[in-house]
N, C-alpha and C positions, 0 to 999 in steps of 0.2 A: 529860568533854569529848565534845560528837556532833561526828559529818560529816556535811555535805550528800554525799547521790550525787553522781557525775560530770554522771547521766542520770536523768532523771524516772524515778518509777515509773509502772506505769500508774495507779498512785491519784493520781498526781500533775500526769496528763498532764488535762486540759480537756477534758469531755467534747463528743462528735462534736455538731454543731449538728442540730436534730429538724429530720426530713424538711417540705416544705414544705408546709401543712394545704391541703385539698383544698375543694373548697366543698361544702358542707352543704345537703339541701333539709329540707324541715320535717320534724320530727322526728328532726334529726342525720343523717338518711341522706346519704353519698356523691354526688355529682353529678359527671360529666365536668365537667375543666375545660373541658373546648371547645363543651361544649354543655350548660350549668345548668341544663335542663329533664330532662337523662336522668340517671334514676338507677344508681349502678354500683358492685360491690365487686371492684372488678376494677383493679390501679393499675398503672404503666408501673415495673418493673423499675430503671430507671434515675433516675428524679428521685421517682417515689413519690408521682405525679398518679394522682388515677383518670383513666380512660378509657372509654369507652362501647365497644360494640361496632365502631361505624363508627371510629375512633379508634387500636382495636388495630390493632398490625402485629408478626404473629410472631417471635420472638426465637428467637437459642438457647437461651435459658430463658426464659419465660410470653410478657410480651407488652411492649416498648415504645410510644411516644407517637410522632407525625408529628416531632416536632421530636427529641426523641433522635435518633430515626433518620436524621435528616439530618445533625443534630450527628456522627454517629456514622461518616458514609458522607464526610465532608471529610477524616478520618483515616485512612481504609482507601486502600491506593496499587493504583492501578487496574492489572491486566494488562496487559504490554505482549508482543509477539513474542519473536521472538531477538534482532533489529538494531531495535526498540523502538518497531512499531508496532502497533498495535490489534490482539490475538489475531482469527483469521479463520476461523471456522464453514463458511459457502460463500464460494467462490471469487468475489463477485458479480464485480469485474472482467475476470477470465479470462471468463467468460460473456457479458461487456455487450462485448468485444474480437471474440467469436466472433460474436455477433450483427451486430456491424458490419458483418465482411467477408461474412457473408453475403448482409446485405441487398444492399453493394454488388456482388458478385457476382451477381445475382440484377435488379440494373439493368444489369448489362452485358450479360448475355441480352436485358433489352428493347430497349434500346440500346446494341449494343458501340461501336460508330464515336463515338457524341454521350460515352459516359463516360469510353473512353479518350482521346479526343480532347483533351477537355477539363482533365481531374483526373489524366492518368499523371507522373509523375516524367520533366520532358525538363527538361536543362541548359541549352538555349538557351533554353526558356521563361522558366525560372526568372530566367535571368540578363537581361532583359529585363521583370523584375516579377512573374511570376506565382508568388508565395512559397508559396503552399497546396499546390502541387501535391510539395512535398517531404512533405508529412503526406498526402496522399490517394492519393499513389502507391503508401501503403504499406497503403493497404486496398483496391486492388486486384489483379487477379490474370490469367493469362493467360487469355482470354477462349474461350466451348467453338467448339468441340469438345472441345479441352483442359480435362480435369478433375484431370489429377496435380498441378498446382500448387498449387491450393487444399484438395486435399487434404490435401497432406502437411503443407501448411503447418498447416490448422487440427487435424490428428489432435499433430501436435506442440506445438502454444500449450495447448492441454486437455492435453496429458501433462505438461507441464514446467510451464506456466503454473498451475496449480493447485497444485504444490508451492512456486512461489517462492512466491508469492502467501500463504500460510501461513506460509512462512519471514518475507518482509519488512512483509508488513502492505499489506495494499490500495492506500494512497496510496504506498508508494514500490514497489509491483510496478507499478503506471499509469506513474509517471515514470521507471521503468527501460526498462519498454516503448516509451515512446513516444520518451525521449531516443536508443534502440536504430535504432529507425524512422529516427527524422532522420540518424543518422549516417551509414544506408545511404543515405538520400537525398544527403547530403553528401560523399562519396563516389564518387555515379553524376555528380554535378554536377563534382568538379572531374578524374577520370578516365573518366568514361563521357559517355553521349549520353540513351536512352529507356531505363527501368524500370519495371516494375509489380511489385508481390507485400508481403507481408510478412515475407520473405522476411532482409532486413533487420532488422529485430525481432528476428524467432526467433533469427536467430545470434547476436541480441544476448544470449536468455537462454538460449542455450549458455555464452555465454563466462564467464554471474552462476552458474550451477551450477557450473562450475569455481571461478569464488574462493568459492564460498558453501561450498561441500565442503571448500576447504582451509582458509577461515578455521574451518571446524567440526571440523577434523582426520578427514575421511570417507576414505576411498580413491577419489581422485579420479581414477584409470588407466581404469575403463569412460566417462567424461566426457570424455576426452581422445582415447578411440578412438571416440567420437563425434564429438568436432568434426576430429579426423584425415580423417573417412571424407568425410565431407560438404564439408571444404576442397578432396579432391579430385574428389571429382565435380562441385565448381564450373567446375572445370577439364576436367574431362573430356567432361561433359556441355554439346553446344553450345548457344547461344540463353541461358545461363545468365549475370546480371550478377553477375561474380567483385567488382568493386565495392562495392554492394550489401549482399555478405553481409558481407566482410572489414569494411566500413565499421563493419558492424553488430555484430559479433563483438569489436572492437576498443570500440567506446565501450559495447556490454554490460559487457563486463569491468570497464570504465575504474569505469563506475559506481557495478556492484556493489562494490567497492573502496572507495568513497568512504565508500558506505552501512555495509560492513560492518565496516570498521576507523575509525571515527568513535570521538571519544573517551565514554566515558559521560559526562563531564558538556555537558552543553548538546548532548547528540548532537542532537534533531529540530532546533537549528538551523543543525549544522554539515554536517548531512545535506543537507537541502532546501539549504541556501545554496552549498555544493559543488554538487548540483544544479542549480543556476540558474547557476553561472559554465560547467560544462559547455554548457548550453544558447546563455547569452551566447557561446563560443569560437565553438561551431558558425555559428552566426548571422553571424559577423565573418567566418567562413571566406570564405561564400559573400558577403557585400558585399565582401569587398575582394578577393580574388582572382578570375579570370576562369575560364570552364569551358575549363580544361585541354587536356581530352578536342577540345574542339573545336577551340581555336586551337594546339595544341599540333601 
């Protein structure tokens, strides 16, 4: 009496099906399949096409075909940051943010009266329609003689702006930044009166270094003696919009928050779209309620 195996032997398993024949020029020589005129003993790795010279694309072993490699590249999962955006080589945002305030800087020398006149953060402007001047308020600055505000400001957006930036990924270091901006704008409109600076911003990514340090488990006590020191000399130092910063410092944080404890699955859309109801709040603040500061 026999037994069948449970499991095939290998003599019994079907042999592997033969690689796919390559086209032949006269005389049985090799031809690229992507190009029948070139002759080639040179095959792709992977499907066991020849290829020509123009054709190869380096492999970790010999050489694959354009179309492996693309097959090849829909499978591999792309880098992402820490909070899961695009790893970040140069800072471009941090740079295109400093370029800004310079430029605008730089028109306020040619014209202070005509830029701040027009584009500073005033509550009564705004509340009367002029809505841009909550984003352009915040790329300007106290106008010279005065050069410490623009300094400090941009010596700090290049110190810290260049680490989130790495941390969060380009696109949500621009919307951390800028939803930071409006908060200080938002802010000066419903407890203050007239602001210029970025001032607002920057507090804002004080406050994302604090949750980005604790959501990382950092020792987050020099970040906290940071925003300690500079909360008071909001206060101490006069001409300074205590507004502004706190505004700014508060929906930094709010943000970074949002960004960094997002769930993984579907995080970039619960990221961005947290994002965007921030934005909507802000927005609603200032249509429905009146500036404070002034009728207050």
């Amino acid at each position: 009496m026999t037994t069948q195996p449970d499991h095939p032997t290998p003599a019994d398993r079907p042999a592997d099906p033969p690689p796919p024949p390559g086209p032949a020029g006269p005389g049985g020589i090799p031809t690229c399949y992507r190009h029948p005129d070139r002759e080639t003993y040179v095959r792709c790795q992977r499907c066991d096409r020849p290829i020509c010279p123009d054709c190869m694309r380096a492999a970790s072993v010999g050489h694959q075909c354009p179309e492996c490699v693309r097959e090849g590249n829909r499978t591999v999962r792309q880098a992402t940051s820490t909070f899961g955006g695009r790893p970040v080589t140069t800072p471009v945002i941090t740079w295109l943010l400093l370029g800004v305030n310079v430029l605008a800087y730089l028109a306020e020398i040619a014209q202070p009266e005509q830029v701040i006149g027009r584009y500073a953060m005033s509550a009564g402007h705004v509340a009367v329609g002029e809505w841009w001047r909550m984003v352009t308020g915040a790329f300007l600055h106290s106008p010279p003689p005065s050069y410490w505000h623009i300094l400090f400001n941009m010596w700090a957006l290049w110190a810290i702006g260049t680490q989130l930036e790495r941390i969060l990924g380009s696109a949500r270091f621009a919307t951390l930044y800028l939803l930071s901006a409006l908060g200080g704008s938002v802010a000066v409109y419903l407890f203050g009166d007239v602001a210029v600076g970025a001032s607002g911003a920057i507090y804002g990514l004080f406050g994302a270094m604090f949750v980005v340090g604790r959501r990382l488990g950092y020792d987050v006590r020099g970040v906290l003696w940071l925003i300690g020191i500079n909360v008071v000399l909001t206060f101490v130092i006069p001409g300074i919009s205590w507004q502004g910063h706190l505004g700014g410092l508060v929906v930094g944080a709010l943000v970074t928050a949002l960004l960094a404890y997002a769930p993984a699955r579907n995080r970039t859309a619960v990221q961005f779209g947290a994002a965007a109801a921030v934005l909507v709040a802000l927005l609603l603040v200032v249509l429905v309620l009146p500036p404070l500061g002034l009728t207050g």
